[in-house]
C-alpha positions, 0 to 999 in steps of 0.5 A: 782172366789176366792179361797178356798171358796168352801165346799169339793165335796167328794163321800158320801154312802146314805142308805134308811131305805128301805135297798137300798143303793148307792154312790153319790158325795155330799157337805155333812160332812159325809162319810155316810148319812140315808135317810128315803125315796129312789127312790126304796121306794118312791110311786111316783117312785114306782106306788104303793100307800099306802093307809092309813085307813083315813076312820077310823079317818074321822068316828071318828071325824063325830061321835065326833063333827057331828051333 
């Protein structure tokens, strides 16, 4: 391997908008990074879906452009 070549591995602070923070080691410039989405947050992690009002839009659209 050559020497040098490697970016500094260093801790690094990640806060979700969420609120949830933790350290983690990351290649990252920066001593802190802003996420938007978190394992605390995200649906897929959590089993809670958010449910957005589509049926709204779809009507909307049906009534604009159907027959």
């Amino acid at each position: 391997m050559k020497a040098d070549i490697h970016p500094d591995y260093h801790d690094v602070k990640v806060t979700c908008s969420c609120g949830n923070a933790f350290n983690t080691r990351s290649t990252y410039e920066k001593d802190e990074l802003n996420v938007e989405v978190c394992s605390a947050c995200h649906p897929f992690y959590t089993g809670q879906q958010k449910i957005m009002d589509t049926a709204g839009r779809v009507d909307k659209f049906k009534k604009r452009f159907g027959r």
